[in-house]
C-alpha positions as a printed Julia matrix, in Angstrom:
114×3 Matrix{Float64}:
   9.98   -7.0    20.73
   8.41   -6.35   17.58
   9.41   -2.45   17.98
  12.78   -3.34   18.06
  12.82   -5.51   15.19
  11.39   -2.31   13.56
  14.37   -0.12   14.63
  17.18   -2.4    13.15
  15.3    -1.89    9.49
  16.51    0.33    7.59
  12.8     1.43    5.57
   9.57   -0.27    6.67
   6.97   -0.17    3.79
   3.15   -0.27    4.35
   0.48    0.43    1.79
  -2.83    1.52    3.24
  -5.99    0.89    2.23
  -9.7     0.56    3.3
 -12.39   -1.88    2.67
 -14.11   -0.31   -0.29
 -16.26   -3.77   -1.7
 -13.93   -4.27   -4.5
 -13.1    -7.82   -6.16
 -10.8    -8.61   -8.99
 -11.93   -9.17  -12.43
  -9.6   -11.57  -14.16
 -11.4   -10.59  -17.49
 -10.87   -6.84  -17.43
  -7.61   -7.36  -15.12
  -8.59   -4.64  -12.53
 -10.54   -4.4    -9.4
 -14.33   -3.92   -9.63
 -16.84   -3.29   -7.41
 -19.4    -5.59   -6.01
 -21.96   -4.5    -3.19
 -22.13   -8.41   -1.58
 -18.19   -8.5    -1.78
 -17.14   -9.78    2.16
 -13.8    -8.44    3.77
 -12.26  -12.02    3.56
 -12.9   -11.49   -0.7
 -11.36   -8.7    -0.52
  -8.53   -9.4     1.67
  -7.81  -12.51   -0.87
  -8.27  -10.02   -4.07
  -5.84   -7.3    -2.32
  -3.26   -9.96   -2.74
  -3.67  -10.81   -6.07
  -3.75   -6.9    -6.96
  -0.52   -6.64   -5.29
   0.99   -9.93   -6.62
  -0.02   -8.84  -10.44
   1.51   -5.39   -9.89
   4.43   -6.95   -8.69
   4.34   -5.3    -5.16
   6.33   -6.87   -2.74
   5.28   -4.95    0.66
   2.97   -5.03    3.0
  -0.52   -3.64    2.63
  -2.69   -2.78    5.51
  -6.66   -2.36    5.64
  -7.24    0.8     7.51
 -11.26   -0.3     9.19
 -11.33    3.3    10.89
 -10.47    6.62    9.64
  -7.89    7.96   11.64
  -5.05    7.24    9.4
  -6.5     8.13    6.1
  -7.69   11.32    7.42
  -4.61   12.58    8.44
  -2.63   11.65    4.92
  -5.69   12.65    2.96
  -6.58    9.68    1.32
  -9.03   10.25   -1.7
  -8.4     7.09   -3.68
  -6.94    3.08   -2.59
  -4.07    1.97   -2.23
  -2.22    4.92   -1.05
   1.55    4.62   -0.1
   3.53    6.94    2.26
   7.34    6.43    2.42
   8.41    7.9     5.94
  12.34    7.81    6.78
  14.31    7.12    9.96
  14.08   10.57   10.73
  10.45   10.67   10.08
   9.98   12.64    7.0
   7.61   11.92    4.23
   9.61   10.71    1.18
   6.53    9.69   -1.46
   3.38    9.83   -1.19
   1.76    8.03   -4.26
  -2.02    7.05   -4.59
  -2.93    3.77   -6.8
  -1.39    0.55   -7.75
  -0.59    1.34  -11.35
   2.78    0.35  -12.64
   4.33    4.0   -12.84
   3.58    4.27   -9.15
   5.52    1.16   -8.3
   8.45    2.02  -10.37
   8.72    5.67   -8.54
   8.99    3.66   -4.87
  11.21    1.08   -5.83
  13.02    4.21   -7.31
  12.84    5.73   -4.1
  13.39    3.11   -1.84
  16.68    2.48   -3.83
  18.1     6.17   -3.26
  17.02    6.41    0.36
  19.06    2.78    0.89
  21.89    4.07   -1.21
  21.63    7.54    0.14
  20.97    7.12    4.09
């Protein structure tokens, strides 16, 4: 059912990212690290990283390898936009606000430009 409900959409966005013991800092307003940080912290801080960046898709935590292996992941978050057809669109590593503005740019011209 659910792989249906994927091939009606028209883009499906995902941002990938691992469990790297990170936590936000309010203070600094960035993501530090902290050794004793639990996956539930930093499930809760990944959502306040994407809410004060202003991202409005999904992000998934990657436990295993597999995935960031085969896009080459060096750095978190990392986004791949894939189209219908399959091809890579963007590939953009970080959450900074340049990096949201070129997928919302993108996501745009693929909608307007099927």
């Amino acid at each position: 059912m659910l792989a249906l409900a994927v091939l009606k959409l028209r883009l499906v966005i995902i941002g990938l990212t691992k469990y790297d013991k990170f936590k936000f800092d309010e203070a600094q307003n960035q993501a530090v690290f902290d050794s004793e940080l639990s996956p539930d912290e930093e499930r809760r801080m990944l959502a306040t990283f994407a809410q004060q960046r202003g991202m409005k898709h999904r992000i998934a935590i990657q436990v295993h390898k597999g995935l960031l292996d085969f896009y080459g992941v060096t750095s978190v978050p990392q986004y791949v936009l894939i189209d219908k057809q399959g091809k890579i669109r963007l590939i953009r590593t970080g959450g900074e606000s340049e990096n949201t503005k070129a997928i919302a740019e993108t996501i745009d011209s693929l909608i307007s430009n099927p």
